[in-house]
VMD Tcl script that draws the C-alpha trace (Angstrom):
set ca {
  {84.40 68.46 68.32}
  {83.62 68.59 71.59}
  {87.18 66.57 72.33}
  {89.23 69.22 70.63}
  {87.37 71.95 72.58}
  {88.48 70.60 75.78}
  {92.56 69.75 74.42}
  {92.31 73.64 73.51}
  {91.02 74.93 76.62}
  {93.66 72.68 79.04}
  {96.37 74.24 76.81}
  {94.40 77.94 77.81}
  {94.53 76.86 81.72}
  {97.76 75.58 81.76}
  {99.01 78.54 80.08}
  {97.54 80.83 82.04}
  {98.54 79.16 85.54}
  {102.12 78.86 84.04}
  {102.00 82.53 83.47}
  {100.79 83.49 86.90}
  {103.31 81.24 88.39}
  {106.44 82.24 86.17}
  {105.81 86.00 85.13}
  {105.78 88.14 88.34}
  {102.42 90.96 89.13}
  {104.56 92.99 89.04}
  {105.34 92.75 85.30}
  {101.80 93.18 85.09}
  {101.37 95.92 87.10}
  {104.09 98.05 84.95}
  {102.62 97.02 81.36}
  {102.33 101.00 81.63}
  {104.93 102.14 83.18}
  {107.80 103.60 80.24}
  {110.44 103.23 82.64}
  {109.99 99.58 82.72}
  {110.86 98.89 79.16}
  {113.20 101.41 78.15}
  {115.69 98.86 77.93}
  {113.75 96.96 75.53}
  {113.81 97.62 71.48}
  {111.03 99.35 70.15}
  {108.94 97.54 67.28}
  {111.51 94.81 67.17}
  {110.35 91.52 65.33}
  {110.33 88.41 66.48}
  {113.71 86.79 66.84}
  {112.47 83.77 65.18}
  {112.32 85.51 62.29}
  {115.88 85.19 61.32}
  {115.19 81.53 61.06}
  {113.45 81.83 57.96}
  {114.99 85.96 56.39}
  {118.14 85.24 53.92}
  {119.45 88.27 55.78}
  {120.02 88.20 59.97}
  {118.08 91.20 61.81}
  {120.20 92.13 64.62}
  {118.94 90.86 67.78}
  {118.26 92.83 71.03}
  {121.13 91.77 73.52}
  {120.75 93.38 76.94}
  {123.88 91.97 78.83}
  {123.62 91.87 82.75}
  {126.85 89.88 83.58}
  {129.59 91.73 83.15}
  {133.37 89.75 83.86}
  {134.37 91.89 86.64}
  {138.44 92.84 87.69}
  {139.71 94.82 89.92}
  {143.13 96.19 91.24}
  {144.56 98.32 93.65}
  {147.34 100.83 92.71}
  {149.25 102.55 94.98}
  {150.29 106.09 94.39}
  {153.43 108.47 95.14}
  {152.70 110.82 97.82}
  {148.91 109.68 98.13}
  {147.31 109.20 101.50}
  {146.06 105.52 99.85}
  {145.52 103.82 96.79}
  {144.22 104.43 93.32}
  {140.90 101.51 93.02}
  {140.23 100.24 89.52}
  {136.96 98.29 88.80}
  {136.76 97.13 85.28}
  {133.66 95.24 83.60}
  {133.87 94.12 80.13}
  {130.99 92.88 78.23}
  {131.77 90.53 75.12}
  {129.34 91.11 71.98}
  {129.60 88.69 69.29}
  {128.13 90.59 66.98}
  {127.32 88.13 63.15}
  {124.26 90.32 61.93}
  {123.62 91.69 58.41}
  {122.72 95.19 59.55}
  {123.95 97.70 62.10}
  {122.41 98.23 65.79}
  {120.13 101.06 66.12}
  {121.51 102.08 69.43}
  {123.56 101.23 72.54}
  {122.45 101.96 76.39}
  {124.84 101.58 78.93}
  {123.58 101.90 82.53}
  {124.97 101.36 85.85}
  {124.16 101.64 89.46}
  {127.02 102.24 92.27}
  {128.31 103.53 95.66}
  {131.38 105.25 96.27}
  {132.66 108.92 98.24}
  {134.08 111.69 96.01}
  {133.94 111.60 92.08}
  {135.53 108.59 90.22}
  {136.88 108.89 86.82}
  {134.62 106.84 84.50}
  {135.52 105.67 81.44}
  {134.21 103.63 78.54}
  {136.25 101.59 75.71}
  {135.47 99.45 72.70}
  {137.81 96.36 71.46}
  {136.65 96.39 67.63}
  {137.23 92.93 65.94}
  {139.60 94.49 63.27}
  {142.06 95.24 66.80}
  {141.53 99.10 67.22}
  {139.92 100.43 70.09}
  {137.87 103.58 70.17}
  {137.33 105.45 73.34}
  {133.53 105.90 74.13}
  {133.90 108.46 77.27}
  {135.78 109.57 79.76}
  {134.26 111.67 82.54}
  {134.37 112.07 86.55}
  {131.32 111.00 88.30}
  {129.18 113.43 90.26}
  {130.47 114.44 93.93}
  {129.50 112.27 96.57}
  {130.26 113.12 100.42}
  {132.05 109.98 102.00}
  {131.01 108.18 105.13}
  {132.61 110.16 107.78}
  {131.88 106.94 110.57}
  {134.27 104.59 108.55}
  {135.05 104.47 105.19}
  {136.40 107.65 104.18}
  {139.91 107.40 102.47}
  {139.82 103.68 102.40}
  {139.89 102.45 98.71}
  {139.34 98.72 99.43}
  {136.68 99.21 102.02}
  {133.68 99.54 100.01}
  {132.05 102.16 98.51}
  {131.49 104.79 101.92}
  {129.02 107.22 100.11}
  {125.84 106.95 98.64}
  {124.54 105.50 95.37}
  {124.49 107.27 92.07}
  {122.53 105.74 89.29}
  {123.01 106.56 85.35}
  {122.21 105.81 81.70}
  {124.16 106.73 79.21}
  {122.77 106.16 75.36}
  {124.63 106.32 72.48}
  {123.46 109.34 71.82}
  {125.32 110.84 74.30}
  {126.85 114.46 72.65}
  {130.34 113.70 74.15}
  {130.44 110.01 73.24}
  {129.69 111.61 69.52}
  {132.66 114.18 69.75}
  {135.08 111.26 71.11}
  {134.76 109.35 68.21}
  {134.77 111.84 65.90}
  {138.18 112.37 66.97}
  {139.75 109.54 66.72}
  {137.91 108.77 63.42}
  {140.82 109.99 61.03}
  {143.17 107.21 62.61}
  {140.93 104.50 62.45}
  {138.69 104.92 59.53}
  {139.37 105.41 56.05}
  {135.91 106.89 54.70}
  {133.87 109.96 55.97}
  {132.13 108.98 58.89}
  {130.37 112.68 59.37}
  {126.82 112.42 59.94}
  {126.78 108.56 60.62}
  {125.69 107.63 63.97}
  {127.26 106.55 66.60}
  {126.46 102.92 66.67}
  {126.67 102.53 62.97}
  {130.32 104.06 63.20}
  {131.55 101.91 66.00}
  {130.39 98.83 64.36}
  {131.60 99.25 60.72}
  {133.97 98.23 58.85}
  {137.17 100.37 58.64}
  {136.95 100.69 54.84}
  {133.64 100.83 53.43}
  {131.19 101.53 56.12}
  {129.68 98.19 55.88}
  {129.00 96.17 58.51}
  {131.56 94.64 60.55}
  {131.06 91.10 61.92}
  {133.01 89.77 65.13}
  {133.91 90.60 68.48}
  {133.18 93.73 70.22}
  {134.15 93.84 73.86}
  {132.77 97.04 75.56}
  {135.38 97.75 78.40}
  {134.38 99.99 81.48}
  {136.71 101.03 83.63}
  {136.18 103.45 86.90}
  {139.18 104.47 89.11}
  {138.47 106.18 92.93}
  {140.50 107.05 95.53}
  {138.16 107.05 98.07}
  {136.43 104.04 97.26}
  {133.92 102.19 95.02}
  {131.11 99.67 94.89}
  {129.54 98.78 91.31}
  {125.93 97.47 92.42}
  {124.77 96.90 88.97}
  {125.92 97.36 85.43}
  {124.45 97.01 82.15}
  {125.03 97.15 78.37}
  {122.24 96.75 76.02}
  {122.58 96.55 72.63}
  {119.95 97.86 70.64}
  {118.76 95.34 67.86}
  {115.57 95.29 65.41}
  {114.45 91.67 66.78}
  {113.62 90.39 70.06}
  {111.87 87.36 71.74}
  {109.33 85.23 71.28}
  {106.61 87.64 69.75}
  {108.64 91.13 69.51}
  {107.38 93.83 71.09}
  {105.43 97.33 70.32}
  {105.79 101.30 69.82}
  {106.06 101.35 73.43}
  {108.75 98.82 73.54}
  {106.93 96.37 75.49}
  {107.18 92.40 75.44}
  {104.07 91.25 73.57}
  {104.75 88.00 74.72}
  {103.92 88.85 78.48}
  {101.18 90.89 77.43}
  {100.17 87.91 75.05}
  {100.28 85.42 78.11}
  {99.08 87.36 80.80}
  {96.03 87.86 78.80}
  {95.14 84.62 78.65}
  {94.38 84.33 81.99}
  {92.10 87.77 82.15}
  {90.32 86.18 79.06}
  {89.36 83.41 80.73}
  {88.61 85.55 84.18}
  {86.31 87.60 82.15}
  {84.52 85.09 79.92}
  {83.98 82.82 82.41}
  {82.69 85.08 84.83}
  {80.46 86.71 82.57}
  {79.03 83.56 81.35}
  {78.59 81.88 84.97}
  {77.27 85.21 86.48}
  {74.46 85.84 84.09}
  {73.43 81.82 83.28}
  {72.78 81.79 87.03}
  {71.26 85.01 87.37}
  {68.89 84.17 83.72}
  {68.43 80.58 85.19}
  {67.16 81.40 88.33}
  {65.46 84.29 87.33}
  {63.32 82.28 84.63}
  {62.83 79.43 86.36}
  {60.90 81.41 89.13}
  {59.15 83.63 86.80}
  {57.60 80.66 84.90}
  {56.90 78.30 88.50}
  {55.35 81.12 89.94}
  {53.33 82.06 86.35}
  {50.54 84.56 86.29}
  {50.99 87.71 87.50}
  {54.36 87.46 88.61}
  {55.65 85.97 85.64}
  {53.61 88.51 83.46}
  {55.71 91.12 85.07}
  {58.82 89.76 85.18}
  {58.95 88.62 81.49}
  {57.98 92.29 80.55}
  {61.07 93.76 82.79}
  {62.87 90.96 80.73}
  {61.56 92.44 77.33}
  {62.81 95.73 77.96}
  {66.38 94.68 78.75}
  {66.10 92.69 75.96}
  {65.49 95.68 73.79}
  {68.28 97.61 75.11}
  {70.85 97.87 72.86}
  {73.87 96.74 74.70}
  {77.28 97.95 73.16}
  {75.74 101.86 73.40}
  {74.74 101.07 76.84}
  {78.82 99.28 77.93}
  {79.93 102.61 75.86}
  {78.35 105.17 77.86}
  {78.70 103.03 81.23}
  {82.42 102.28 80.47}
  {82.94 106.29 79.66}
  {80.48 107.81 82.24}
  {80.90 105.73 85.32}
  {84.24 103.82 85.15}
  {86.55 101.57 82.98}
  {87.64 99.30 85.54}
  {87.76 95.40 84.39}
  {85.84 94.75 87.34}
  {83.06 96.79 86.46}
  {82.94 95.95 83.11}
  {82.55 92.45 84.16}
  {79.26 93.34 86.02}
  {78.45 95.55 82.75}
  {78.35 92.59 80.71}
  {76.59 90.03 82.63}
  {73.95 92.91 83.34}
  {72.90 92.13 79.50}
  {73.94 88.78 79.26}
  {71.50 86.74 81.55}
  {67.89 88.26 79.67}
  {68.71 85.09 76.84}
  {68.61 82.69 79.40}
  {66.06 83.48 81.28}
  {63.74 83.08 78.41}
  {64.48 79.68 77.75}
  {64.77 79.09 81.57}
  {61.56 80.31 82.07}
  {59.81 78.54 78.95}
  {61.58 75.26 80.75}
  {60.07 75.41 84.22}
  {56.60 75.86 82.70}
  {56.95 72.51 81.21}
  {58.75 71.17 84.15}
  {56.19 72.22 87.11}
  {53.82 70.01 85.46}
  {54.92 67.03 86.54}
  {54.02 65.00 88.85}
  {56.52 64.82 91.61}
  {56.71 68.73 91.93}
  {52.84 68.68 92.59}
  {53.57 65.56 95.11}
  {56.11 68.26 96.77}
  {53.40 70.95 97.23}
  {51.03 68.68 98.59}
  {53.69 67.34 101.14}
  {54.39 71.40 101.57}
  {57.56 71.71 100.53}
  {58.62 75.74 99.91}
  {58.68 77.58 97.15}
  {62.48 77.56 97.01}
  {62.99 73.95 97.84}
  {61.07 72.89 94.63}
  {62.60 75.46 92.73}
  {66.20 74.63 94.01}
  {65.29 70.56 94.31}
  {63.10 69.47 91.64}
  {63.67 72.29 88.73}
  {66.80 73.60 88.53}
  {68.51 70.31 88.91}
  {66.71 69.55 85.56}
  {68.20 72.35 83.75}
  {71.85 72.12 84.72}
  {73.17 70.56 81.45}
  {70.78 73.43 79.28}
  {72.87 75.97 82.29}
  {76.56 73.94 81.28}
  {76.02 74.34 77.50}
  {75.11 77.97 77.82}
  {78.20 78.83 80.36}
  {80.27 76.85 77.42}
  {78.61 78.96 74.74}
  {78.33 82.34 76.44}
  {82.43 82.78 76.90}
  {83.44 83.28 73.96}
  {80.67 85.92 73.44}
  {81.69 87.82 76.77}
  {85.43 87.58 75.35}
  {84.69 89.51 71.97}
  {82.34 92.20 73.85}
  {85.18 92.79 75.85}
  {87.97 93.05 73.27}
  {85.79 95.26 70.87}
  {85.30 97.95 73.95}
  {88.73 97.20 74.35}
  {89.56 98.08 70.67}
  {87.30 101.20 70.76}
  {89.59 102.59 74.00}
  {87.19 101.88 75.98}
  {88.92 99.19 78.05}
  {91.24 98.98 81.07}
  {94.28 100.31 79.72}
  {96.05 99.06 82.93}
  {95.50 95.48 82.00}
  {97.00 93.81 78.93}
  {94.17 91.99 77.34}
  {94.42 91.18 73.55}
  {91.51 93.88 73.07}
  {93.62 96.13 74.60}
  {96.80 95.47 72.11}
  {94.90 95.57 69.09}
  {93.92 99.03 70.37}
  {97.24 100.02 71.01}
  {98.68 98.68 67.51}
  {95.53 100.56 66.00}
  {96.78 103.67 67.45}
  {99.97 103.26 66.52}
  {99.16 102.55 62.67}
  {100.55 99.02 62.97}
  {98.76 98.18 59.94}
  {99.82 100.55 57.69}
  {103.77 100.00 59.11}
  {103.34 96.40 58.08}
  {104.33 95.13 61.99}
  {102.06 92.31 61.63}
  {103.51 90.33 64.88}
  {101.21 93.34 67.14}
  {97.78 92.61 65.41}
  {98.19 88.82 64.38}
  {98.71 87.21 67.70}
  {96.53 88.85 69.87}
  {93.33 88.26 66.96}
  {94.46 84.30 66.85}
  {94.46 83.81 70.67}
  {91.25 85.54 70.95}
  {89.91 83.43 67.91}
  {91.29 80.31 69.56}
  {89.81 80.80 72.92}
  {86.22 81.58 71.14}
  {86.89 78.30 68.92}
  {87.30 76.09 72.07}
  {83.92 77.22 73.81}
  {82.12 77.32 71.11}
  {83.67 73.42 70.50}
  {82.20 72.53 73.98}
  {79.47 73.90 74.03}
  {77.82 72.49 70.58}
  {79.16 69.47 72.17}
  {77.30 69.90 75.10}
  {74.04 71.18 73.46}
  {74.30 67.84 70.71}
  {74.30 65.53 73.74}
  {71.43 67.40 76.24}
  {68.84 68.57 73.27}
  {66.80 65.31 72.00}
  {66.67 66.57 68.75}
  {70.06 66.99 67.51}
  {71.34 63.90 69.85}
  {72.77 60.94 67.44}
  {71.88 57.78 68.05}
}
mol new
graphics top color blue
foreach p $ca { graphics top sphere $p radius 0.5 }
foreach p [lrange $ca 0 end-1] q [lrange $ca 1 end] { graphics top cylinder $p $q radius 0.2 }
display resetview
């Protein structure tokens, strides 16, 4: 048991450094941010799933490596030459259902206002013209670049998304539908237009190439361009309402498990161990009034108490840390205390005091070095419960909602009615890592308690 415990938990550690290493803060430090996953599907399932469906889910593609061309054309009675950038994106598109949307975004430089214009190459061999529009105004660098099509872009950087969505985009195809399609395409979206068949509407499997062209005469510089293609199924664990990777958030949390658990369980078996050990050495009085201030946190109720502390003074992780060792060490310091009464009986702790060693050199030399392996297999034991405190406060919104702990996306796929919508990859994962994690210490530490108590020890 106590073998399997330990596998489990190097598999925890070595996830969780991989994920610090690999996954940048950042990424962390967005898990809120909407911008930061608006490129992402929304309630996609995992892409594995297609593995094992008789029918393919269409994947997310989000396509950052465009093959780039670019000419120069000179025109009659122009001071210069017409630019042309073009960036095509192939999509080979062999799914069972359509895309639910398209996003095609782009960051550049250039002076004046460049004609834009987007294409698709449909497998059957038509091509339907997605947009065509001029660019907003931008003044040219004066110092060097103005009127110079091959020098750069000259002016300042523009930024846009356009979705599929997009009213124009709508009209475009719309009028070019009569030539290209043979059924009545009114009140079909755009994506589920461009990529069906001419006939019936069904779905139409091959290869799209999405063409964008931009022509300046006063120059251009395409610093970025994207296409993503909106699918129903994406990585490793899909992601949420909020279109987030629950694989990062599923990772990441790992490691704050582990933060939390551990230092929960190491900050109040010290604090309960040292506390009972000098209540019971020092007995009488002292330990008369110290085991009293013990019995009244003991009697506290402690998930009210984390409730109106985590709502009254602060959420913060870091807080609710200290919250939860506050209650946890009053356990240990019972036992600890019981312990050093039996332990301060013996004889070479009375040969200290007559040699006149200190109070906290016996305490710290002859009795707490005795109950180290009791301290180990209550650390071991006392994760798992710091883990699940955390996760329900978590669950009842109580949590850091700028951290993604698996408390903290079962809350989130509570809110969201994940349950009733049936999108089991949210609430699954997140319920068998924290079951895992509370499996392995709870391995260790029966482990650890078999082999330090005499009386469950097997000879």
């Amino acid at each position: 048991m106590g073998a399997a415990g330990v596998v489990i938990l190097a598999a925890l550690i070595i996830t969780s450094v991989a994920t610090i290493a690999v996954i940048p803060v950042e990424t962390l430090q967005e898990w809120n941010n909407p911008k930061s996953w608006i490129s992402y599907p929304k309630a996609a399932v995992p892409a594995w799933t297609n593995a094992v469906l008789p029918q393919k889910i269409p994947e997310h593609m989000m396509l950052d490596d465009p093959a780039v061309s670019e000419r120069a054309v000179a025109v009659d009675g122009a001071a210069g030459t017409v630019a042309t950038t073009t960036h095509e994106f192939a999509v080979d598109y062999e799914y069972d259902d359509f895309p639910s949307d398209f996003i095609y975004s782009f960051s550049a430089e250039y002076a004046g206002s460049p004609l834009l214009e987007a294409s698709v190459d449909r497998p059957d061999g038509s091509t339907v013209l997605l947009l065509s529009k001029a660019l907003p105004y931008l003044a040219a660098d004066r110092e060097g670049t103005e009127g110079r099509a091959d020098s750069g872009g000259g002016g300042a950087v523009h930024s846009e998304r356009v979705f599929s969505t997009d009213s124009t985009m709508r009209k475009n195809i719309a009028m070019q539908a009569h030539s290209i399609y043979r059924y009545d395409t009114s009140g079909a979206s755009t994506e589920d237009v461009l990529f069906s068949d001419a006939t019936d509407g069904s779905v139409l499997q091959g290869l799209y190439t999405f063409r964008v062209t931009v022509s300046s005469l006063e120059g251009f510089d395409m610093l970025e361009s994207r296409l993503v293609v909106g699918g129903k199924a994406f990585g490793i664990m899909g992601t949420d309402e909020l279109r987030r990777d629950l694989a990062i958030g599923l990772l990441w949390g790992t490691p704050l498990a582990l933060f939390i658990g551990i230092t929960v369980a190491v900050a109040s078996v010290v604090a309960g161990l040292l506390y009972g050990v000098y209540a019971g050495y020092r007995g009488k009085k002292t330990d008369e009034a110290m085991m009293r201030f013990n019995d009244v946190i003991y009697a506290l109720p402690a998930l009210p108490f984390l409730i109106i502390l985590s709502v009254t003074v602060s959420n913060s992780i870091l807080l609710m840390v200290g919250f939860l060792a506050m209650f946890g060490w009053v356990g240990v310091a019972k036992v600890a205390r019981s312990m050093s009464l039996q332990i301060k009986t013996r004889g070479y702790v009375d040969a200290a005091e007559t040699m006149g060693q200190s109070r906290s050199k016996i305490i710290t030399r002859h009795i707490v070095p005795q109950l180290l392996p009791y301290a180990f297999a209550s650390i071991a034991i006392s994760v798992p419960a710091a883990i699940t405190t955390e996760a329900g406060l978590s669950f009842l919104g109580l949590g850091d909602p700028s951290f993604p702990t698996w408390g903290q996306i079962l809350h989130d796929a509570n809110t969201f009615g994940a349950a009733a919508r049936g999108l089991w990859w949210w609430m699954v994962p997140p319920g068998v890592m924290i079951a895992i994690t509370g499996l392995a210490f709870v391995f260790i530490g029966n482990a650890l308690d078999s082999i330090v108590n005499p009386r469950l020890r097997r000879h």
